[in-house]
PARO-233676 format. One line per field, with one value per residue (C-alpha): x, y, z negated; residue in three letters; residue number from 1. Coordinates in nm, 2 decimals, padded with zeros to 4 digits. Layout:
<dokes>
u = X,... .
v = Y,... .
w = Z,... .
tikol = ALA,... .
vogu = NUM,... .
</dokes>
This chain:
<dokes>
u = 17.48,17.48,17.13,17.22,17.58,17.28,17.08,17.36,17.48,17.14,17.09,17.46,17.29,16.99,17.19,17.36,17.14,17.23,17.08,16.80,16.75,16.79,16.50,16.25,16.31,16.29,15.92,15.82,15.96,15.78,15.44,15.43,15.51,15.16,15.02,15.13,15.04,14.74,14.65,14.78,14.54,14.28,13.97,13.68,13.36,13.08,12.96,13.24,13.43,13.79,13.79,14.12,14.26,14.03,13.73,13.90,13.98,13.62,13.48,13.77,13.65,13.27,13.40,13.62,13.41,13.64,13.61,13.75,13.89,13.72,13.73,13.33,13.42,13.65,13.44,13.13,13.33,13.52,13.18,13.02,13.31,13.27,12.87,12.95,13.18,13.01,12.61,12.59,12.42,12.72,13.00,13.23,13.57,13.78,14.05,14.13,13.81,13.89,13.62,13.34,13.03,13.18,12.93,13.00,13.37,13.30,12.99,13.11,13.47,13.67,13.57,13.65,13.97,14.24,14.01,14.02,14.39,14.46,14.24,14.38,14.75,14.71,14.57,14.84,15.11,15.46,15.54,15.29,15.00,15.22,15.04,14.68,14.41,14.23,13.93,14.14,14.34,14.03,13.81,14.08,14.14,13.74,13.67,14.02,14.11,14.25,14.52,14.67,14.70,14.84,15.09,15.25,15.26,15.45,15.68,15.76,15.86,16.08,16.30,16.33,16.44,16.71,16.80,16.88,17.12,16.90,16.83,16.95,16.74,16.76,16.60,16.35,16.24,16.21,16.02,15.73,15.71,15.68,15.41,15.21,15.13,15.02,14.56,14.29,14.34,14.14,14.11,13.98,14.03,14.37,14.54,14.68,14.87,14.99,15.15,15.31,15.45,15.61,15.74,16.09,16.31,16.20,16.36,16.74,16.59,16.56,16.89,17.06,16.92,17.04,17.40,17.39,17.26,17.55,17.83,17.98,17.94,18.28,18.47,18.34,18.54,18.86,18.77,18.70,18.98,18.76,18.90,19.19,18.94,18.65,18.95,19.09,18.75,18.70,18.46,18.61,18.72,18.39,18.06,18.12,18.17,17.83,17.64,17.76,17.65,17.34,17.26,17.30,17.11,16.84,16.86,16.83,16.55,16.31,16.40,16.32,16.00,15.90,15.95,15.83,15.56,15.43,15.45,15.23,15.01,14.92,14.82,14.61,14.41,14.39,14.32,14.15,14.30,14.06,14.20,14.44,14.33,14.39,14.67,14.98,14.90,14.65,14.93,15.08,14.80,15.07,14.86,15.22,15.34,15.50,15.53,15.22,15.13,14.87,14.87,14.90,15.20,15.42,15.38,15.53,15.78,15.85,15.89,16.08,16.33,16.41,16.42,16.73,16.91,16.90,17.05,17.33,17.42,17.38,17.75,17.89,17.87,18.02,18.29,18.41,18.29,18.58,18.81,18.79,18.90,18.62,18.25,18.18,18.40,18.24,17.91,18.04,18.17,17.81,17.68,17.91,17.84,17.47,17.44,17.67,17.55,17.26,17.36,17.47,17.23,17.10,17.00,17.39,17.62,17.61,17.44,17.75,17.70,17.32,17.35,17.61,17.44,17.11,17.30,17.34,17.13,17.02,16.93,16.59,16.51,16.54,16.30,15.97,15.79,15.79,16.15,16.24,16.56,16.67,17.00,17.11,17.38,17.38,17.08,16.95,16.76,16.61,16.44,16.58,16.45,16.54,16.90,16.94,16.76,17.07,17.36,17.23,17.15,17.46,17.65,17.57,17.63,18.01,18.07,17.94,18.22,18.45,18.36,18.39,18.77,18.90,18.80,18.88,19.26,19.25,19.63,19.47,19.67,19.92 .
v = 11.62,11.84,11.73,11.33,11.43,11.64,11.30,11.14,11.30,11.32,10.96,10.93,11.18,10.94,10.65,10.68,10.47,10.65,10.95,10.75,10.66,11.01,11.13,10.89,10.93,11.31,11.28,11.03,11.25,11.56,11.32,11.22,11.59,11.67,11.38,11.46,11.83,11.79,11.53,11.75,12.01,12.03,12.30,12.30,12.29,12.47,12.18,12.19,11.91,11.84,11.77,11.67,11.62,11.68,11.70,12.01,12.18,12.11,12.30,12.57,12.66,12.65,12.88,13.05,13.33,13.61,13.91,14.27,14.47,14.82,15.07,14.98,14.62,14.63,14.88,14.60,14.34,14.48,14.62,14.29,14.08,14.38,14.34,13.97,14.03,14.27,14.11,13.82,13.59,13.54,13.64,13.49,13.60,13.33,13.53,13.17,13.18,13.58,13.62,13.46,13.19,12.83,12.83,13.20,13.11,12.77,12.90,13.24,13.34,13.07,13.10,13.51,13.42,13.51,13.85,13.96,13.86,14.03,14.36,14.30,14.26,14.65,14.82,14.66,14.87,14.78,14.72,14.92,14.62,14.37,14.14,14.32,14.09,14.16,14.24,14.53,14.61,14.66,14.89,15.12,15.13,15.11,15.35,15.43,15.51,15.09,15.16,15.46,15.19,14.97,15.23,15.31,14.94,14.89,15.20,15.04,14.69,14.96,15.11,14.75,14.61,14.96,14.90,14.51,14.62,14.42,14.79,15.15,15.43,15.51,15.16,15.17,15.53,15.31,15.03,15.32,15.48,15.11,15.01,15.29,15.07,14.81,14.85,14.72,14.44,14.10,13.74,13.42,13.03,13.00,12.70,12.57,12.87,12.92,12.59,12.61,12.99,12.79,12.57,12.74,12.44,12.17,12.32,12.22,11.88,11.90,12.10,11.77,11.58,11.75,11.76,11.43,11.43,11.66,11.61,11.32,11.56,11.63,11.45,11.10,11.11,11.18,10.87,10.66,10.74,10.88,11.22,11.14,11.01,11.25,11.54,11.39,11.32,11.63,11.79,11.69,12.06,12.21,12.08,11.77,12.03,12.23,11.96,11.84,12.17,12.19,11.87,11.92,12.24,12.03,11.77,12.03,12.19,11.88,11.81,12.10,12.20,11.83,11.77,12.14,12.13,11.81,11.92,12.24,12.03,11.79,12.06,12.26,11.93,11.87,12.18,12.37,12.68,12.89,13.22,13.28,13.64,13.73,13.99,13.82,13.97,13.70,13.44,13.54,13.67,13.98,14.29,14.50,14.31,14.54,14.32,14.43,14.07,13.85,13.45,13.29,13.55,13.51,13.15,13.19,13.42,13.16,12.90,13.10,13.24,12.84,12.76,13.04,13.00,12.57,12.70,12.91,12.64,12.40,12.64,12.60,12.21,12.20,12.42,12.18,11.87,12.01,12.06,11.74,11.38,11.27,11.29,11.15,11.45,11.69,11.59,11.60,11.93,12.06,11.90,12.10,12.40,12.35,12.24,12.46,12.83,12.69,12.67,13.04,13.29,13.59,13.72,13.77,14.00,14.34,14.46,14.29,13.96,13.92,14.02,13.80,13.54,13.63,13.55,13.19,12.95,12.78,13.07,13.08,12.89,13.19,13.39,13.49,13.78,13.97,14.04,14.40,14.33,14.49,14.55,14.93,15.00,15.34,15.47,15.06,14.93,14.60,14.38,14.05,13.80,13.98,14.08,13.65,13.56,13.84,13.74,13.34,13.38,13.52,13.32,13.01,13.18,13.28,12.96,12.71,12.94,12.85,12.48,12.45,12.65,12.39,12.11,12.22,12.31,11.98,11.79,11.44,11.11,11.01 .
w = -12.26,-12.55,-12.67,-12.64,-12.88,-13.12,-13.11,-13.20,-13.45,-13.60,-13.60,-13.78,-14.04,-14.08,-14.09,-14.44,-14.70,-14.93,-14.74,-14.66,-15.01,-15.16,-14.92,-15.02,-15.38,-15.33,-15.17,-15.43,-15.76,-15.56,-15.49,-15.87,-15.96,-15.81,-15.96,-16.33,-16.36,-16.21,-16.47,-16.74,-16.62,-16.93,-17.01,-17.24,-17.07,-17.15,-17.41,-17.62,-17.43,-17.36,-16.94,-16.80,-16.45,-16.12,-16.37,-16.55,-16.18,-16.13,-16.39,-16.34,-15.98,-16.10,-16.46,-16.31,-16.04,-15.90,-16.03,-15.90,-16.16,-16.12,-16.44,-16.41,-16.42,-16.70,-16.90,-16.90,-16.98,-17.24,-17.42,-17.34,-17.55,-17.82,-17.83,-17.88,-18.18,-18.37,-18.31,-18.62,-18.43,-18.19,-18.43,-18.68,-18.92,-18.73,-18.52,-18.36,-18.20,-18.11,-18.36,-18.19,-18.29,-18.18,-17.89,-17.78,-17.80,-17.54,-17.28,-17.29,-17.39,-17.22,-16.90,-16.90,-17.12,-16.81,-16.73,-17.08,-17.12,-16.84,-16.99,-17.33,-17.16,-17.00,-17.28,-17.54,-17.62,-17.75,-18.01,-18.20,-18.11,-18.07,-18.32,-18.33,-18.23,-17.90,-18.06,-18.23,-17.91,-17.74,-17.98,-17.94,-17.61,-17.53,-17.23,-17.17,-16.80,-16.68,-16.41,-16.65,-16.89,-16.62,-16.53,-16.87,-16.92,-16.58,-16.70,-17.05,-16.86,-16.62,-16.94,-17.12,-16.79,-16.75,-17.16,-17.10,-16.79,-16.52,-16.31,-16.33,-16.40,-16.04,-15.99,-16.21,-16.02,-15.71,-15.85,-16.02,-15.68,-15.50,-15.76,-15.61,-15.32,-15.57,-15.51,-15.71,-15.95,-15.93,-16.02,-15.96,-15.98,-15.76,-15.92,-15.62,-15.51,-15.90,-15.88,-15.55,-15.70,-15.99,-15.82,-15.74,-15.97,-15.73,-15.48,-15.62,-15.60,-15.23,-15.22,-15.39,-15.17,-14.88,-14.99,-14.99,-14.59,-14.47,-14.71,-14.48,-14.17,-14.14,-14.43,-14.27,-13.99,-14.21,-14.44,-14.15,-13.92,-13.65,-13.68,-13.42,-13.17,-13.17,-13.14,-12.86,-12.65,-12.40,-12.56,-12.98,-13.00,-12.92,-12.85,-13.03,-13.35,-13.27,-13.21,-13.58,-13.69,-13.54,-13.64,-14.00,-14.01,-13.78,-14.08,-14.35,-14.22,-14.16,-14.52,-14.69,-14.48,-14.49,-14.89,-14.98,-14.75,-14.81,-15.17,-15.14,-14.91,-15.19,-15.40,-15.17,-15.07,-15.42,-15.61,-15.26,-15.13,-15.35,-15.44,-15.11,-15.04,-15.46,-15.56,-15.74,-16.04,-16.05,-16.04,-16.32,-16.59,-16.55,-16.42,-16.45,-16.17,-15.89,-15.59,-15.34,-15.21,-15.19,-15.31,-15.01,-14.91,-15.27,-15.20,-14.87,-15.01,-15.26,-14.98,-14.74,-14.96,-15.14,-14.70,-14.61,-14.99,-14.90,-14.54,-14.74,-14.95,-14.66,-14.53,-14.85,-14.80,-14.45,-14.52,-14.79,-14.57,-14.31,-14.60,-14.78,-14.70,-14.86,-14.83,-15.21,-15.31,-15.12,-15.27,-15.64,-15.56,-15.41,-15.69,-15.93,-15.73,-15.78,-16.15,-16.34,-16.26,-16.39,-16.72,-16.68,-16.83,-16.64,-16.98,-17.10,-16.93,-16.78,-16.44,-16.23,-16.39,-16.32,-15.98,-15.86,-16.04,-15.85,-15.51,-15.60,-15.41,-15.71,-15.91,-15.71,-16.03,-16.24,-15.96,-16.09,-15.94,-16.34,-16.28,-16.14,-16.03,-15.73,-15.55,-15.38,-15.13,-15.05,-15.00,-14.93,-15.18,-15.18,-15.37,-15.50,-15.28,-14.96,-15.10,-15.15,-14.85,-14.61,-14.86,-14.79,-14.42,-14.38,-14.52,-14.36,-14.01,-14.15,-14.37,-14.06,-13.85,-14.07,-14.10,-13.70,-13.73,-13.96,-13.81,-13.50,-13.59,-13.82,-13.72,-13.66,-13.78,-13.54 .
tikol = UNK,UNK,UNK,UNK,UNK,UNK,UNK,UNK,UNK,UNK,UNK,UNK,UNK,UNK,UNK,UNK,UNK,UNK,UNK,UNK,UNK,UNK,UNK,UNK,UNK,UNK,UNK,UNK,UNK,UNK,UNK,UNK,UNK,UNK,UNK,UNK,UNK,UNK,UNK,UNK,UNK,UNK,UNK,UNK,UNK,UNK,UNK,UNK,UNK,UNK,UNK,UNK,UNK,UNK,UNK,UNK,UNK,UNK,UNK,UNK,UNK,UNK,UNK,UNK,UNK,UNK,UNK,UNK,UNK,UNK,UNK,UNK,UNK,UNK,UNK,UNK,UNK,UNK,UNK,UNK,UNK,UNK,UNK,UNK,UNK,UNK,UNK,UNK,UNK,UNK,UNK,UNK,UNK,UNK,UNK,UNK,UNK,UNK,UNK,UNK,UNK,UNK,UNK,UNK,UNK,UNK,UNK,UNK,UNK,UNK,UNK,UNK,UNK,UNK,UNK,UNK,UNK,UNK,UNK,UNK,UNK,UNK,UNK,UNK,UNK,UNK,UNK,UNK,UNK,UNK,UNK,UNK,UNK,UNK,UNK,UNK,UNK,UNK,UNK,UNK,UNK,UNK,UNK,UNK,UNK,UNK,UNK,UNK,UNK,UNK,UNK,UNK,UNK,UNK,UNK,UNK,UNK,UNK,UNK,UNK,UNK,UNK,UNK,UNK,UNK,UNK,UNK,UNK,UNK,UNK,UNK,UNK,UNK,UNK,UNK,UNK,UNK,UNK,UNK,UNK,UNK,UNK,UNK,UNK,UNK,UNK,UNK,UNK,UNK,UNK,UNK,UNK,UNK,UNK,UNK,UNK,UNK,UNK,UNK,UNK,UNK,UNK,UNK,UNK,UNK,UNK,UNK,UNK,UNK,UNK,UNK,UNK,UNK,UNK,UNK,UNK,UNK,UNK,UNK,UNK,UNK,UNK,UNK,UNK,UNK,UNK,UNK,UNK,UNK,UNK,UNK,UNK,UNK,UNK,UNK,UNK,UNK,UNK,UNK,UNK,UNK,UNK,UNK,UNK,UNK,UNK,UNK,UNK,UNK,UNK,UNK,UNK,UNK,UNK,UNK,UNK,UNK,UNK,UNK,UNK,UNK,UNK,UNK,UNK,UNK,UNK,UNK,UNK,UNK,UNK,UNK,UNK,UNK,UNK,UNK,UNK,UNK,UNK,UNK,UNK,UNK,UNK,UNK,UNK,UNK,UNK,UNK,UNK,UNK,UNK,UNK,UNK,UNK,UNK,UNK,UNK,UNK,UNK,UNK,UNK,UNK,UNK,UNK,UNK,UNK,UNK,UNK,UNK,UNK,UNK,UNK,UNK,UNK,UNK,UNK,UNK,UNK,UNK,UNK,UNK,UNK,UNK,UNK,UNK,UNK,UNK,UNK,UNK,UNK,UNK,UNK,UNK,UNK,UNK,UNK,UNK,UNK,UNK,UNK,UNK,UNK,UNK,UNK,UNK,UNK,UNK,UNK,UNK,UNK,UNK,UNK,UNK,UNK,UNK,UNK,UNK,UNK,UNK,UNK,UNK,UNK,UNK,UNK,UNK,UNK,UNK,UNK,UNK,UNK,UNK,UNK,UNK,UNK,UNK,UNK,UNK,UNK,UNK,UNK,UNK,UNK,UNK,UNK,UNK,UNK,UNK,UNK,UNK,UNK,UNK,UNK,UNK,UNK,UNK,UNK,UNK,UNK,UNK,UNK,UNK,UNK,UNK,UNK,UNK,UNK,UNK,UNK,UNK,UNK,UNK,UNK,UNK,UNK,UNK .
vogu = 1,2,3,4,5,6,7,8,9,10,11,12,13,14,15,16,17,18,19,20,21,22,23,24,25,26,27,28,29,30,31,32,33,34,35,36,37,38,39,40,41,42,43,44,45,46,47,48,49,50,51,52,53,54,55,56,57,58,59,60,61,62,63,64,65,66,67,68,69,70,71,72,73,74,75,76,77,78,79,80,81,82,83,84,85,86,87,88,89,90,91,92,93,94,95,96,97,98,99,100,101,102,103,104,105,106,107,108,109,110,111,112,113,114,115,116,117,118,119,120,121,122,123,124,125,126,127,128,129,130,131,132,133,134,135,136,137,138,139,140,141,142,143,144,145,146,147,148,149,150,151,152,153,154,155,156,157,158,159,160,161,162,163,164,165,166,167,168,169,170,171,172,173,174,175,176,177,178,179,180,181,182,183,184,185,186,187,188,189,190,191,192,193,194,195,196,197,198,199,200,201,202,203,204,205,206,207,208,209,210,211,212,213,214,215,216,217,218,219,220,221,222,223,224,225,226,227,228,229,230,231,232,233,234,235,236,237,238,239,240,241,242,243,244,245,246,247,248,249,250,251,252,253,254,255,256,257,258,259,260,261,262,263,264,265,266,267,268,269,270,271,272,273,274,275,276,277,278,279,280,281,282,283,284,285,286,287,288,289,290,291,292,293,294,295,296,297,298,299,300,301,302,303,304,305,306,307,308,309,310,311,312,313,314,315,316,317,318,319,320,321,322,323,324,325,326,327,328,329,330,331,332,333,334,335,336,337,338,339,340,341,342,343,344,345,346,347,348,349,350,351,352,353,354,355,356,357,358,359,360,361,362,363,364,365,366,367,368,369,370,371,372,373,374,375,376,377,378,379,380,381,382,383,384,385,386,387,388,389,390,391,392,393,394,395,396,397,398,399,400,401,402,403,404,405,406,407,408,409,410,411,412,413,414 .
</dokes>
């Protein structure tokens, strides 16, 4: 009995065109997505030509080998580039070309450019180098230890992270120790998995979308008169109410898993899943990166965390679906609730601010793994995508709870 009043009440869901219509514009914005940025895609090849779309990812998996990041590694690579620069028959005064012949620059530079900015990104130090050229960044660092580098630099982005109020000092001695676990550095082509890690925006385009699915889930049957019926029924105060629940979470799970994953599916058939096994560093041309995770799992981080913050705001809209009398209000008031933290800025206010604002479902926007923000209770301390994913979880367990007591205790129309 209680699956048939779930299959119901899914099909009720489904029903809306509106719903319907917000769904297949979601997968078809999210399709054309794919489609766009992989045509703006766009590398020199090795003769001098600009290559676009699959063409450019062609010559990007063929250019771009991986490559493990071992003091030896760097050491060759950093005296090859410097060989390059100083020999006259492969060097030139044009910093723009990083002081290379045009044909050095093409054949040999450009395919090593995110190794060496990666190399010239861990030796640089602020803001004393700030605007030397890599050639000059890297004669003076030449034969200097890499991960000692690599370890002041992740200390410096510690203390400008504790001076702009984002972590404590206490914080910041957690994140060095953490960034202990963080092993050898590497790189490769992985432009799938960097696409799908960027992709944290799209998901308040599928949050939107789902507002729209459940936002009549409770404020439907006030506007249609239904209320005093369903109530009355044997099972109105009860089942009938958790089968409306389950259903809409039901709903708001097939929609985000099927959107986001049909999203990262297009890439990975597209662009391969080259570069899966790769450090996030990689990711993010940011070797100072303290998270200790792979591709494939910040990816899934990614994914999972936009899955449980659409779940937490998926409470927030049933709570106000049992409140209101009408389902367009609720969704203007989701979509109020969704839009205008986003014009809030994690970069003004003190620690407080930024980590309420960091609770928000749709600040999963703001997420990148460069930020060090963390939160602490007690002795706890967590990083920022588990403290959203418990606050989120949560609170669609205790907001649903609510949902089902005011509907329950609604006084129908006589």
């Amino acid at each position: 009995f209680m699956r048939r009043m779930i299959w119901y009440e899914w099909k009720r869901i489904w029903g809306s065109r509106l719903t319907q219509f917000a769904v297949l514009g979601c997968v078809l914005f999210l399709a054309f997505s794919v489609w766009s940025n992989i045509r703006l895609i766009s590398v020199t090849d090795t003769d001098g030509q600009t290559v676009t779309g699959l063409e450019a990812v062609q010559v990007q998996k063929e250019s771009r080998k991986e490559v493990n990041l071992d003091q030896e590694t760097v050491d060759a690579l950093v005296d090859e580039y410097l060989g390059y620069t100083q020999d006259p028959a492969t060097s030139s005064d044009d910093r723009e070309l990083a002081y290379l012949s045009e044909e050095m620059y093409v054949k040999w530079y450009l395919p090593n450019q995110p190794v060496l900015h990666l190399i010239d990104g861990t030796y640089r130090s602020y803001p004393e180098q700030r605007n030397d050229s890599m050639r000059d960044v890297l004669l003076q660092s030449r034969g200097n230890d890499f991960y000692e580098a690599r370890k002041a630099r992740v200390w410096e982005n510690l203390e400008d992270a504790v001076n702009r109020g984002e972590i404590t000092a206490a914080e910041a001695d957690w994140w060095n120790e953490k960034d202990d676990a963080v092993g050898e550095a590497a790189y490769g082509y992985n432009r799938a998995w960097w696409e799908i890690s960027n992709s944290t925006s799209l998901v308040i385009l599928v949050m939107l979308v789902i507002c729209i699915g459940t936002a009549p889930v409770f404020a439907g049957e006030y506007q249609s008169k239904c209320d005093s019926l369903l109530l009355s029924m044997r099972y109105g105060k009860s089942r009938l109410i958790l089968a409306k629940l389950t259903s809409s979470f039901l709903f708001s799970t097939v929609v985000y898993w099927g959107c986001m994953g049909l999203f990262a599916g297009l890439y990975l058939a597209v662009l391969g899943t080259d570069g899966w096994n790769l450090p996030v560093q990689a990711l993010c041309e940011s070797i100072s990166i303290s998270y200790d995770l792979t591709s494939l799992q910040a990816c899934a981080l990614v994914l999972v965390m936009g899955y449980v913050l659409t779940l937490g705001l998926v409470g927030v809209v049933l709570l106000l679906s049992s409140i209101m009398k009408n389902p367009y209000g609720v969704v203007i008031t989701s979509f109020l609730f969704l839009c205008v933290p986003l014009f809030l800025s994690m970069n003004r206010g003190g620690y407080v601010w930024k980590h309420l604002l960091g609770l928000l479902p749709e600040k999963i926007a703001d997420f990148g793994f460069g930020s060090y923000m963390v939160y602490s209770i007690g002795g706890l301390t967590v990083t920022w995508p588990a403290a959203a994913m418990i606050v989120n979880g949560v609170c669609a367990v205790l907001l649903s709870g609510l949902a089902y007591g005011f509907y329950r205790r609604h006084q129908v129309n006589k």
